[in-house]
TORLO-414572 format. One record per residue (C-alpha): residue number from 0; residue in one letter; x, y, z. Coordinates in nm, 2 decimals. Last residue first. Example, Ala and Ser with C-alpha at 12.3 -4.5 7.8 and 13.67 -1.06 7.14 Angstrom:
# residues 2
(atom 1, "s", (1.37, -0.11, 0.71)),
(atom 0, "a", (1.23, -0.45, 0.78)),
This chain:
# residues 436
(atom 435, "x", (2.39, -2.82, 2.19)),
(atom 434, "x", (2.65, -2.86, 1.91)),
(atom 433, "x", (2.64, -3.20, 1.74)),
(atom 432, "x", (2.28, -3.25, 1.87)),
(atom 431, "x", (2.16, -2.89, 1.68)),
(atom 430, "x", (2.35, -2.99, 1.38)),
(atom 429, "x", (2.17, -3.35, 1.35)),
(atom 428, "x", (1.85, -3.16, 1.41)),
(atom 427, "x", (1.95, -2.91, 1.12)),
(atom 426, "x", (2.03, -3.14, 0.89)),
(atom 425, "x", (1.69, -3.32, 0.90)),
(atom 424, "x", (1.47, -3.01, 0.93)),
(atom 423, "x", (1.64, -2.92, 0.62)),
(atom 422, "x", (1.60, -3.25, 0.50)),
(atom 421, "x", (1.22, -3.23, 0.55)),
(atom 420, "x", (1.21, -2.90, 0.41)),
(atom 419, "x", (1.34, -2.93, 0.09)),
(atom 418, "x", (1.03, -3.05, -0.11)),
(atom 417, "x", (0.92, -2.71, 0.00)),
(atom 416, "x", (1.18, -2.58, -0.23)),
(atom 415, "x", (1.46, -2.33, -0.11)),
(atom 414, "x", (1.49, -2.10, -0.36)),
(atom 413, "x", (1.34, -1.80, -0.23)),
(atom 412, "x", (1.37, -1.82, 0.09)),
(atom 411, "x", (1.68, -1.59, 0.17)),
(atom 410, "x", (1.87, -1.64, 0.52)),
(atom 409, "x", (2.14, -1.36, 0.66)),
(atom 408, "x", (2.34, -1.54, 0.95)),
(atom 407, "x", (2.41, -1.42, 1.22)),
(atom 406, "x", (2.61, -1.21, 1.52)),
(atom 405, "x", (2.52, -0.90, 1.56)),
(atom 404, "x", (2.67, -0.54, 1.45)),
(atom 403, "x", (2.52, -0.56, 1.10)),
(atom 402, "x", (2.67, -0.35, 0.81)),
(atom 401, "x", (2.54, -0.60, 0.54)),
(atom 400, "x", (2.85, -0.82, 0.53)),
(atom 399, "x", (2.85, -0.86, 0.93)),
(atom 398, "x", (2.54, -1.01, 0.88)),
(atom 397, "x", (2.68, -1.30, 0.74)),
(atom 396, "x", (2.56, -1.50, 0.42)),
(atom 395, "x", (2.37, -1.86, 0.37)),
(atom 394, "x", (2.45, -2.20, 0.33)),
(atom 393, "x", (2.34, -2.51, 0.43)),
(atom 392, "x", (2.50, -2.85, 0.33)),
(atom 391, "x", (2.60, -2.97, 0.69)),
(atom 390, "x", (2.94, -2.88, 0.68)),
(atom 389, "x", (2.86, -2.56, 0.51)),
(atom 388, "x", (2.64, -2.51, 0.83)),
(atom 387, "x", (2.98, -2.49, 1.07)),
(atom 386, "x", (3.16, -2.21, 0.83)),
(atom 385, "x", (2.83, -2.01, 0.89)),
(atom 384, "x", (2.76, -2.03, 1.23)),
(atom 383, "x", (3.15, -1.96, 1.31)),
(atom 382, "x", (3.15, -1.63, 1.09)),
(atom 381, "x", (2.81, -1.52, 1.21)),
(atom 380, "x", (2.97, -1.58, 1.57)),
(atom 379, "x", (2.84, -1.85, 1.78)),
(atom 378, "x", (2.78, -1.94, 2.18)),
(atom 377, "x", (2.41, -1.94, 2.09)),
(atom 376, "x", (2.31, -1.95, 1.71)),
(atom 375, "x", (2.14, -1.68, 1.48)),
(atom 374, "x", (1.88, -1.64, 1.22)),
(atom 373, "x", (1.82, -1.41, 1.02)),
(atom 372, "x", (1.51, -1.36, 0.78)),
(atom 371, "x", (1.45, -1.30, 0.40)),
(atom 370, "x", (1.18, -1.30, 0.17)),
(atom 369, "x", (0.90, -1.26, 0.36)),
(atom 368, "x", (0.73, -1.29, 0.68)),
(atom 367, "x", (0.66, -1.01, 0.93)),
(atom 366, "x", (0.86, -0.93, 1.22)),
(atom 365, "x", (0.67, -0.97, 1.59)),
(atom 364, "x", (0.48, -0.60, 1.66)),
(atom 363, "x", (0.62, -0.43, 1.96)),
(atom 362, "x", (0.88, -0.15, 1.76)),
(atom 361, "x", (0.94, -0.42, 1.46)),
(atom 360, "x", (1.05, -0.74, 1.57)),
(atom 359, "x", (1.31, -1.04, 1.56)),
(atom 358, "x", (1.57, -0.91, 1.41)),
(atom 357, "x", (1.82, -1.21, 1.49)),
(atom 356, "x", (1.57, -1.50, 1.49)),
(atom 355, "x", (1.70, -1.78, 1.73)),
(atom 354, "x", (1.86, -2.10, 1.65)),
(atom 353, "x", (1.81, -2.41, 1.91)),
(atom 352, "x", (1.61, -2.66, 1.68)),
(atom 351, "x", (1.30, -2.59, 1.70)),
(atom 350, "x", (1.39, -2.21, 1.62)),
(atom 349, "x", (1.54, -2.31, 1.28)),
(atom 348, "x", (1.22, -2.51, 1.18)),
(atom 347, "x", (1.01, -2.27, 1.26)),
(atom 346, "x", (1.18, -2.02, 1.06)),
(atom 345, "x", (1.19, -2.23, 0.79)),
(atom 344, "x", (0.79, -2.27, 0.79)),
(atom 343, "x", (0.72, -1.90, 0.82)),
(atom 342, "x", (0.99, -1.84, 0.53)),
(atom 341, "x", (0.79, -2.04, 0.32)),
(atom 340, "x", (0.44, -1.89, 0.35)),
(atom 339, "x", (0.62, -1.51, 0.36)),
(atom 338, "x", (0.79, -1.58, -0.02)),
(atom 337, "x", (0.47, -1.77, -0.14)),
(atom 336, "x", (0.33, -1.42, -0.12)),
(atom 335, "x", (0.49, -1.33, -0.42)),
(atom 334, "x", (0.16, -1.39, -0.64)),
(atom 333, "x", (-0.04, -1.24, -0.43)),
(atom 332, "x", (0.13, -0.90, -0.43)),
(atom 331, "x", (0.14, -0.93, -0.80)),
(atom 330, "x", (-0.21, -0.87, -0.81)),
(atom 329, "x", (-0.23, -0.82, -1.19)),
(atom 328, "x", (-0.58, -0.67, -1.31)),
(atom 327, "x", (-0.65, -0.45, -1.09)),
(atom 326, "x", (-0.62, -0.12, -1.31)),
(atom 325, "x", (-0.28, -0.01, -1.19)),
(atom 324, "x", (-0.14, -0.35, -1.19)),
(atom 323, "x", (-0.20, -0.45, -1.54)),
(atom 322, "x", (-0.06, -0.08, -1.58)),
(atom 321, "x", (0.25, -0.14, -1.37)),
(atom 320, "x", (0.30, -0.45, -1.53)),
(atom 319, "x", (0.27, -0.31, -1.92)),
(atom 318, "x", (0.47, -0.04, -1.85)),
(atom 317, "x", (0.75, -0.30, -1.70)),
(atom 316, "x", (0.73, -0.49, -2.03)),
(atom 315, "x", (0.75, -0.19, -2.23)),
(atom 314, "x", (1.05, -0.08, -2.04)),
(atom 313, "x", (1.19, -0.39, -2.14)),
(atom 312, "x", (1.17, -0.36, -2.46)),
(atom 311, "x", (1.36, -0.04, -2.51)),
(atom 310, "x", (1.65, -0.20, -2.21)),
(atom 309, "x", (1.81, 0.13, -2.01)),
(atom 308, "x", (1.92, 0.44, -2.16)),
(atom 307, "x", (2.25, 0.59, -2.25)),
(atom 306, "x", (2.40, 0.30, -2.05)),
(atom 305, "x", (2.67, 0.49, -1.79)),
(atom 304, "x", (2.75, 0.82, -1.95)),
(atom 303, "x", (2.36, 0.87, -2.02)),
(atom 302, "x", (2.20, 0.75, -1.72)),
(atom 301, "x", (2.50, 1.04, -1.55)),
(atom 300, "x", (2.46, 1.36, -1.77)),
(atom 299, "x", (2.15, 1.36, -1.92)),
(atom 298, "x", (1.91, 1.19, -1.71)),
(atom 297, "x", (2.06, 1.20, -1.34)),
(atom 296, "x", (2.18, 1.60, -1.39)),
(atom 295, "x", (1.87, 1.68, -1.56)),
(atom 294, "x", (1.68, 1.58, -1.26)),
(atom 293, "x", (1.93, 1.76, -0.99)),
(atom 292, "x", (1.91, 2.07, -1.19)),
(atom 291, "x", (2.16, 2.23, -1.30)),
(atom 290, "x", (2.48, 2.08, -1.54)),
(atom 289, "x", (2.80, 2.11, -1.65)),
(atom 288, "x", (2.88, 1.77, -1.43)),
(atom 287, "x", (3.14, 1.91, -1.17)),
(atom 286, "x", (3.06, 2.27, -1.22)),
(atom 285, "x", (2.67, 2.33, -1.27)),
(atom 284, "x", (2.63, 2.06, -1.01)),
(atom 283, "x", (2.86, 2.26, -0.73)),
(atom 282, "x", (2.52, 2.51, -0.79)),
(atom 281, "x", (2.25, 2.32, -0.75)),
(atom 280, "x", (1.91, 2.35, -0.93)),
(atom 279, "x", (1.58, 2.16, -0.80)),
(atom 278, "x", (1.37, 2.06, -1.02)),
(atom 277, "x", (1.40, 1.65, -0.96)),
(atom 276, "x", (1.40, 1.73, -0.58)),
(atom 275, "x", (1.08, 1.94, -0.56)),
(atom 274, "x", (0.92, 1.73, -0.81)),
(atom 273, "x", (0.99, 1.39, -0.60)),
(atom 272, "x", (1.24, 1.15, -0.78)),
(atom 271, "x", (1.10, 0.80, -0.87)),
(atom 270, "x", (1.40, 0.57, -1.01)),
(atom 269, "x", (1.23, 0.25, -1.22)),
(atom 268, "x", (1.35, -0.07, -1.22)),
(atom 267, "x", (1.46, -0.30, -1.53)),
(atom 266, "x", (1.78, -0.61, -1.54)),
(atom 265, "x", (1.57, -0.84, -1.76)),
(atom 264, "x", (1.70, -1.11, -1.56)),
(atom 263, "x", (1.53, -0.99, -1.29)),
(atom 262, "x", (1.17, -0.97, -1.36)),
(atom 261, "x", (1.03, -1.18, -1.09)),
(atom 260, "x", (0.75, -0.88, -1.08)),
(atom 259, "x", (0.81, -0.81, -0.71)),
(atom 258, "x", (1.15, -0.94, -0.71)),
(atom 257, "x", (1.33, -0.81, -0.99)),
(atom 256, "x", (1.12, -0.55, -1.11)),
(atom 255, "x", (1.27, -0.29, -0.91)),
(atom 254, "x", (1.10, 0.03, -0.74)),
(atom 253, "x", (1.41, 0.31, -0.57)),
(atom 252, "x", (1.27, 0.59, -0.43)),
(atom 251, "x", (1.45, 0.93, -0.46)),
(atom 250, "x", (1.32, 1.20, -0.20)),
(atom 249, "x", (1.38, 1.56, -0.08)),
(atom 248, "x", (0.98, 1.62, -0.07)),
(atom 247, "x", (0.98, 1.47, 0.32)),
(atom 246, "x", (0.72, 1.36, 0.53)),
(atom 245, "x", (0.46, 1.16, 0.29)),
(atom 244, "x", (0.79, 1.05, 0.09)),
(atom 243, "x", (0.93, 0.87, 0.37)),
(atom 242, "x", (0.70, 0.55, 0.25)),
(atom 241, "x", (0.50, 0.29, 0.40)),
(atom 240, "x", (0.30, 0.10, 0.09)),
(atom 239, "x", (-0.01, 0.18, 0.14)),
(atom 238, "x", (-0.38, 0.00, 0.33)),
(atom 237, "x", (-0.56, 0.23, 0.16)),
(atom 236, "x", (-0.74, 0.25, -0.14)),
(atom 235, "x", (-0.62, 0.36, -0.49)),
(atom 234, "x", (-0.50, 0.01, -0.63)),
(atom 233, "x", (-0.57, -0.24, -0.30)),
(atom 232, "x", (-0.29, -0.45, -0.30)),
(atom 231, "x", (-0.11, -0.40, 0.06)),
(atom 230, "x", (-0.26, -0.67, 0.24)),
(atom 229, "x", (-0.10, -0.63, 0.55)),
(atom 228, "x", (0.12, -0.85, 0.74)),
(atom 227, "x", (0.26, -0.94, 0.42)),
(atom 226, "x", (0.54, -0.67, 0.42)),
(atom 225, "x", (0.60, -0.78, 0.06)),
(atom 224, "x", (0.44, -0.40, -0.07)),
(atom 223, "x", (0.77, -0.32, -0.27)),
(atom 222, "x", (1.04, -0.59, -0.22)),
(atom 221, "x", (1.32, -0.37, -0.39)),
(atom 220, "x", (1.18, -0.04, -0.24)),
(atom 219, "x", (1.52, 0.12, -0.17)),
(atom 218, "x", (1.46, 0.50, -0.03)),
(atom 217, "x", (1.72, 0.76, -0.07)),
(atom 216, "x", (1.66, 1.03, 0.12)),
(atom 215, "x", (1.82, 1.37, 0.08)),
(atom 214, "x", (1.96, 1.60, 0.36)),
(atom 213, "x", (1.85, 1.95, 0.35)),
(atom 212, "x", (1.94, 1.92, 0.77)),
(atom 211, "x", (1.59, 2.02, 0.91)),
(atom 210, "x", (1.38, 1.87, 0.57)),
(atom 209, "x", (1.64, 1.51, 0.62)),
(atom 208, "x", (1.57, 1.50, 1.03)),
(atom 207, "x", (1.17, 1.52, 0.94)),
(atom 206, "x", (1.14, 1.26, 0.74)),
(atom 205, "x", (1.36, 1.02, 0.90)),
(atom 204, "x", (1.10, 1.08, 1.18)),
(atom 203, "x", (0.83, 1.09, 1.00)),
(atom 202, "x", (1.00, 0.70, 0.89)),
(atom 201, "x", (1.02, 0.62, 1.26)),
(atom 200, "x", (0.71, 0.69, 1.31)),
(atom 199, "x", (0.52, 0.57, 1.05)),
(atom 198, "x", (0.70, 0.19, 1.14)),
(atom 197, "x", (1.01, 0.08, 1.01)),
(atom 196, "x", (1.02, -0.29, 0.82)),
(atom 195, "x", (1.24, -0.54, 0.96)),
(atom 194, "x", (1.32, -0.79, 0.72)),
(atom 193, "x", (1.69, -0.82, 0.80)),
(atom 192, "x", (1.87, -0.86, 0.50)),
(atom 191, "x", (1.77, -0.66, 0.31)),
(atom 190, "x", (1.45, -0.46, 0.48)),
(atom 189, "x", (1.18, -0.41, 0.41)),
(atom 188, "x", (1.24, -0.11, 0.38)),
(atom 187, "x", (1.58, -0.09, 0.24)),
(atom 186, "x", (1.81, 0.25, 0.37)),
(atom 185, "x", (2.05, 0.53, 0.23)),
(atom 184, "x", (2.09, 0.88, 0.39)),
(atom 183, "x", (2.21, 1.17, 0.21)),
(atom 182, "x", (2.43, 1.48, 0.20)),
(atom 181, "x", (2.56, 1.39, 0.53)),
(atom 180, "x", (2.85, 1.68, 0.66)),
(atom 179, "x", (2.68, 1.90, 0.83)),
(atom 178, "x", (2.78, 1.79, 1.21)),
(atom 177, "x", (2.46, 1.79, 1.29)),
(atom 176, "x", (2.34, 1.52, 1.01)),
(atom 175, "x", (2.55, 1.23, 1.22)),
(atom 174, "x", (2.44, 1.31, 1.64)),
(atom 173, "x", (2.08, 1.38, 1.46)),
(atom 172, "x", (2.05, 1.07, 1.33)),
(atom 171, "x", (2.10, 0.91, 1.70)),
(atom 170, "x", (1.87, 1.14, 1.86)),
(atom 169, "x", (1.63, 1.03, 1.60)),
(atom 168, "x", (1.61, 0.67, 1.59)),
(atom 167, "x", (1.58, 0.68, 2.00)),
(atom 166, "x", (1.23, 0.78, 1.89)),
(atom 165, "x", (1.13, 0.42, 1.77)),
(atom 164, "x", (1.40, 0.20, 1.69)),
(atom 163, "x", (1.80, 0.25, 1.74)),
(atom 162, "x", (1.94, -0.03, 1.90)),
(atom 161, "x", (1.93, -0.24, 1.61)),
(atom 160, "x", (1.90, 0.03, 1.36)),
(atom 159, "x", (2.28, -0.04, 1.28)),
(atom 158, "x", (2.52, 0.28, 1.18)),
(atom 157, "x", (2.68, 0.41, 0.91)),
(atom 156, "x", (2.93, 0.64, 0.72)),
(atom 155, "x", (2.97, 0.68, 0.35)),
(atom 154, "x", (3.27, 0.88, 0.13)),
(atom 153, "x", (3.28, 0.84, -0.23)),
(atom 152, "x", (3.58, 0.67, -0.44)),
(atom 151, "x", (3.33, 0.59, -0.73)),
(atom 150, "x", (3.40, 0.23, -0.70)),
(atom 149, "x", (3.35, 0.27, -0.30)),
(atom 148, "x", (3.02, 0.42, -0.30)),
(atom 147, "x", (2.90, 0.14, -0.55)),
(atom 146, "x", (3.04, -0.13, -0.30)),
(atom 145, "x", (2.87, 0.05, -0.02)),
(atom 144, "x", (2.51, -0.04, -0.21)),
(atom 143, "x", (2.69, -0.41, -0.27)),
(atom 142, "x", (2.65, -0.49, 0.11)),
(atom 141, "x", (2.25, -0.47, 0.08)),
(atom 140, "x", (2.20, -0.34, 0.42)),
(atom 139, "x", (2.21, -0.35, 0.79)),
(atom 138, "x", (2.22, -0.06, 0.82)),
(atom 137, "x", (2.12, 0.29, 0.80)),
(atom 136, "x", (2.38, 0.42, 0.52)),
(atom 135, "x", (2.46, 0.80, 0.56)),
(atom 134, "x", (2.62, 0.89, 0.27)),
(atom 133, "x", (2.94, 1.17, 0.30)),
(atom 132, "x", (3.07, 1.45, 0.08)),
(atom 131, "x", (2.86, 1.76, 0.23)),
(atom 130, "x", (3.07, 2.04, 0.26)),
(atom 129, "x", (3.15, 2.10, -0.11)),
(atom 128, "x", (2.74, 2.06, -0.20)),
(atom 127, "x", (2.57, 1.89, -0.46)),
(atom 126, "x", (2.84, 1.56, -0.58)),
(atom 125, "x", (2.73, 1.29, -0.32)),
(atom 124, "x", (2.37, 1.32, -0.42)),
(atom 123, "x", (2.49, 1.30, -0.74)),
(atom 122, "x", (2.69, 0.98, -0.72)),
(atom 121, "x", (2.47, 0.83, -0.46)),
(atom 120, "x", (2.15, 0.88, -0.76)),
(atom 119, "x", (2.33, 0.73, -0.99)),
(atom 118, "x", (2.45, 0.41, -0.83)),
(atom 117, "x", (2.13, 0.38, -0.66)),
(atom 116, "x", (1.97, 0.42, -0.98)),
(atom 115, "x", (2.19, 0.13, -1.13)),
(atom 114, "x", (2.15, -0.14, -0.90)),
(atom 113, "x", (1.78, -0.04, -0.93)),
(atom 112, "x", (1.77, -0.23, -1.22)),
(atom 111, "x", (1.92, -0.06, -1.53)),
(atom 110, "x", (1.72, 0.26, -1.52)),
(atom 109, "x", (1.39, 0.37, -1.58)),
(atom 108, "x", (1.29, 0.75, -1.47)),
(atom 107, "x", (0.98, 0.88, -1.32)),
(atom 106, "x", (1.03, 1.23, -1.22)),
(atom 105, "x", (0.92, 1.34, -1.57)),
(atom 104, "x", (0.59, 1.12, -1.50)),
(atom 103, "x", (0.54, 1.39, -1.19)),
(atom 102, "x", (0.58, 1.27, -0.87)),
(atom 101, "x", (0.22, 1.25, -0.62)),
(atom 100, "x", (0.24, 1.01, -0.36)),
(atom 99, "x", (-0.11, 0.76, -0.26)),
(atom 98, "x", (0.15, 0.45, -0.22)),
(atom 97, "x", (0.02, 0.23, -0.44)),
(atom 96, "x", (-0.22, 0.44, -0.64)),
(atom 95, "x", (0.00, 0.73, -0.66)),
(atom 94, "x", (0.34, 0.57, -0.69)),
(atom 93, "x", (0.14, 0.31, -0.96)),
(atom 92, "x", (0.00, 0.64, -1.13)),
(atom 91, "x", (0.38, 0.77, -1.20)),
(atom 90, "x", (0.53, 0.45, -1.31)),
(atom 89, "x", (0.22, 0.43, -1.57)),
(atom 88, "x", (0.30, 0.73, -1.69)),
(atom 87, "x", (0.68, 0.74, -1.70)),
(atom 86, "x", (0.63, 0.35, -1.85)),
(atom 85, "x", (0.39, 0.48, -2.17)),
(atom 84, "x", (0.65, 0.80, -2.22)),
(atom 83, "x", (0.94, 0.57, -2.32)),
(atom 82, "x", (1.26, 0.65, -2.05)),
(atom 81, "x", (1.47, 0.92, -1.91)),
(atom 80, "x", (1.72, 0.84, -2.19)),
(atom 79, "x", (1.48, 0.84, -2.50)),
(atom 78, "x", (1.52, 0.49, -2.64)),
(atom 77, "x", (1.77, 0.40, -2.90)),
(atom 76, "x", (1.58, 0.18, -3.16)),
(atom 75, "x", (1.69, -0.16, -3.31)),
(atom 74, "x", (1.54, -0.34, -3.02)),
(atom 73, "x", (1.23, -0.14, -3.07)),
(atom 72, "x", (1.15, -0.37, -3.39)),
(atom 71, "x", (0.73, -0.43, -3.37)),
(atom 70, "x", (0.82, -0.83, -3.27)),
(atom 69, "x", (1.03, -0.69, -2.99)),
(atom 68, "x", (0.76, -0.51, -2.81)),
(atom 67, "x", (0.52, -0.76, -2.86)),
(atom 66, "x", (0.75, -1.00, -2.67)),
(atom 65, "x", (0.82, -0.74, -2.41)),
(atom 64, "x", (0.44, -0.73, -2.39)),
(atom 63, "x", (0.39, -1.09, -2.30)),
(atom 62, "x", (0.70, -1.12, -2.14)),
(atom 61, "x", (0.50, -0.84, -1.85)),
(atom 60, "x", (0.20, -0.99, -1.86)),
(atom 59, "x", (0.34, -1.34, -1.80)),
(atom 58, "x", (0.54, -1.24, -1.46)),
(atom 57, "x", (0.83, -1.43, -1.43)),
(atom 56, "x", (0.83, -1.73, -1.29)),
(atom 55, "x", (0.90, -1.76, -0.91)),
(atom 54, "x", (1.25, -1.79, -0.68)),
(atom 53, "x", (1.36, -1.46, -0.70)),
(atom 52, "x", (1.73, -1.43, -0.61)),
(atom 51, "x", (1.87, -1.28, -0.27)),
(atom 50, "x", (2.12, -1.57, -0.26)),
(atom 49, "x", (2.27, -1.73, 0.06)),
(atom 48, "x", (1.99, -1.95, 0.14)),
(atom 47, "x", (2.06, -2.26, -0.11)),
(atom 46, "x", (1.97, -2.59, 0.11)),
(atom 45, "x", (2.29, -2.77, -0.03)),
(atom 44, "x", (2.30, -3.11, -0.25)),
(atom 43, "x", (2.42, -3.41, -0.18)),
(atom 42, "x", (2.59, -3.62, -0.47)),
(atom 41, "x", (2.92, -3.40, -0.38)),
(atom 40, "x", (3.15, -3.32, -0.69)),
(atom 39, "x", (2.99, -3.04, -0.85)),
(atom 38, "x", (2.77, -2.93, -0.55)),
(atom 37, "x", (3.10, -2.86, -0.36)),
(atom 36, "x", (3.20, -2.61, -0.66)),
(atom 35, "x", (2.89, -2.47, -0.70)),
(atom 34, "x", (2.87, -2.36, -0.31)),
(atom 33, "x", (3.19, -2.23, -0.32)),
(atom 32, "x", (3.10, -2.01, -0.61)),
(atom 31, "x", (2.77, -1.88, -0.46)),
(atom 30, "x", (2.98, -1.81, -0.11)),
(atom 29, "x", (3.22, -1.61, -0.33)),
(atom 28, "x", (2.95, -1.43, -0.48)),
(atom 27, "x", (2.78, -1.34, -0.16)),
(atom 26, "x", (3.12, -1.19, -0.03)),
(atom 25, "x", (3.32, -1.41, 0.20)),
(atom 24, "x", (3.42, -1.29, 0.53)),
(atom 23, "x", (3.25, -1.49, 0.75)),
(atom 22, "x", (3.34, -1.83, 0.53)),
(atom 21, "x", (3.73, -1.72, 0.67)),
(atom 20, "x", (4.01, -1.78, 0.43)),
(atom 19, "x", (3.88, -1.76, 0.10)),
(atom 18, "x", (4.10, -1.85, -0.17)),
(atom 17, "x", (3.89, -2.00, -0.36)),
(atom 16, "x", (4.13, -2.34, -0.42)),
(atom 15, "x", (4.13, -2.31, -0.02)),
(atom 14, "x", (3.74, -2.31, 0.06)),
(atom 13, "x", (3.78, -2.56, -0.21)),
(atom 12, "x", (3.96, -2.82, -0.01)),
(atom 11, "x", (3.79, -2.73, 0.29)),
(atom 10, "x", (3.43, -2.84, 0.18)),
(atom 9, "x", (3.57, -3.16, -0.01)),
(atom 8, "x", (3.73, -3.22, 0.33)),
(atom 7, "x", (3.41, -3.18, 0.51)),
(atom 6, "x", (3.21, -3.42, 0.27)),
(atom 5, "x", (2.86, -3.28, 0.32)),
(atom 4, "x", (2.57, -3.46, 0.49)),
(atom 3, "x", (2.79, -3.41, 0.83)),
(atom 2, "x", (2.93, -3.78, 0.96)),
(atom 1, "x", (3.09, -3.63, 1.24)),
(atom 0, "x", (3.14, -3.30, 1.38)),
């Protein structure tokens, strides 16, 4: 390598004063601090891929209300646990309008982010039955999801869709759930960090495996209805959001603010439990959490050890964006559809210049575009790729941190400005000459 945009001993020197001692192995945070470090004393600046932040202003209807919300005094008010009764309502029509599912308003439950349903809802799920103790995770996936499983001391096992798609997906779930021992399954869709999104098929499939094995499905929707191939923002009308729940009644869907509604900082999802599930007693429940029912169990035993409750005002906020939504007055798929736009043009550019995508399709149909993709280079692992682009003032995360079994790099678009894409292009021909 010479002359890379980014000093390569400033780039060692705090690779060391981090600690880290392969850029592979580094955690998105560490990769975030390194990143800050080099910026602080290097007058060229990176091409930022490696967080999964949004990258758009927050949605007015929702700071609108929020603001209300304040301005009446709920911050000085406890909210009921399992959340104000406007949001369970709303929640309740947007799963119906949005993904044409009936759940109850009781079934609709804010929590802090969907960081913190997962958390929840693993815990239980891993806590209903002596025999089963282990999560099924199909990866790859968002890394910190196993992190949660491993603060609570939890069992998890996994495997990479890669090779799996289509019907092969269920010979090879039914080589785990056999044995009896998977009390859930965990997935993204779309997917973190790969994009792919899984077909009717394969999710009647996944459908199917949990009703024959009582297994549970947990179902991450953090980038709800971003599978822009479709326009998926028709309130009550078909095209829907794809969704286990249509085969299944032993669901928990995950639907966070963050990126749909660019409400992250406000740290407010909602967890959607299906009746059946939500109703449904246990008996290990009754003694490790003096509890019964699997709904109660997530409300007043768990949401309320953790946070007793989530944000008052900013469950009006998300109220008052599902509603806006509801009644077709906030097309927030629009509005995040930036997100594909960008991450066509970077993939281009990557390709031009010798990188290939990673997880390139869904069953025949080429990936969509969105808010992440992953790219990979020839004769390199994820580890290599990545140490190699710091050089040249990109950075990104490996796939080996989301459960992957290739080689690559995980890439988010969101804050990557188009005023960015001529130097990207830039760096990455000089990279592509270095090492072709």
């Amino acid at each position: 390598m010479k002359n890379t945009p980014i000093n390569q001993e400033l780039v060692t020197k705090n690779l060391k004063r981090l600690r880290i001692e392969d850029a592979g192995n580094a955690s998105i945070r560490e990769i975030v601090a390194l990143v800050n470090l080099i910026e602080e004393e290097s007058p060229e600046k990176f091409i930022r891929m490696e967080m999964g932040v949004p990258g758009l202003p927050p949605a007015s209807v929702g700071v609108e209300a929020e603001i209300a919300a304040l301005k009446l005094g709920v911050a000085s008010v406890y909210p009921m646990i399992d959340g104000i009764k406007p949001l369970k309502e709303e929640a309740s029509r947007f799963v119906k309008l949005f993904m044409d599912i009936d759940v109850s308003p009781a079934g609709c439950i804010p929590t802090v982010g969907s960081m913190q349903g997962t958390y929840s809802a693993l815990l239980v799920a891993s806590n209903l039955d002596v025999k089963k103790d282990t999560v099924l995770f199909i990866d790859p996936g968002f890394p910190v999801q196993k992190q949660q499983m491993m603060v609570m001391g939890s069992k998890y096992e996994s495997f990479d869709i890669f090779n799996y798609r289509g019907e092969k997906l269920r010979e090879k779930l039914e080589s785990f759930l056999s044995k009896g021992h998977i009390s859930a399954l965990i997935y993204s869709n779309p997917n973190n960090p790969s994009w792919i999104c899984f077909t009717e098929d394969e999710l009647q499939i996944i459908g199917e495996m949990a009703n024959k094995y009582d297994v549970i499905v947990l179902e991450d929707l953090a980038y709800f209805a971003m599978d822009f191939r479709k326009d998926l923002f028709t309130p009550g009308n078909p095209p829907y959001q794809s969704t286990v729940a249509r085969y299944t009644d032993r669901f928990v869907l995950f639907i966070s603010s963050s990126k749909i509604f660019s409400y992250a900082g406000q740290r407010i999802g909602i967890m959607v439990i299906s009746d059946a599930l939500y109703n449904r007693d246990y008996e290990k429940l009754k003694t490790r959490f003096q509890s019964n029912s699997f709904g109660n169990t997530i409300t007043l035993r768990v949401l309320y050890a953790i946070s007793s409750g989530t944000s008052h005002s900013g469950q009006y906020a998300l109220a008052a964006m599902f509603k806006a939504a509801n009644d077709g007055q906030f097309n927030f798929v629009e509005d995040v559809k930036e997100y594909g736009e960008k991450a066509k043009i970077m993939k281009s550019l990557f390709v031009e210049n010798g990188f290939e995508i990673v997880y390139g399709k869904d069953g025949d149909e080429p990936i969509a575009d969105g808010f992440y993709f992953t790219i990979g280079y020839p004769g390199m692992t994820g580890g290599e790729l990545l140490s190699r682009l710091l050089y040249y003032g990109i950075s990104a995360i490996t796939l080996k941190n989301t459960g992957s079994e290739l080689e690559g790099l995980r890439a988010c678009v969101s804050h990557v400005k188009r005023s960015q894409f001529d130097e990207l292009e830039k760096r990455l021909k000089q990279f592509h000459a270095d090492f072709s």
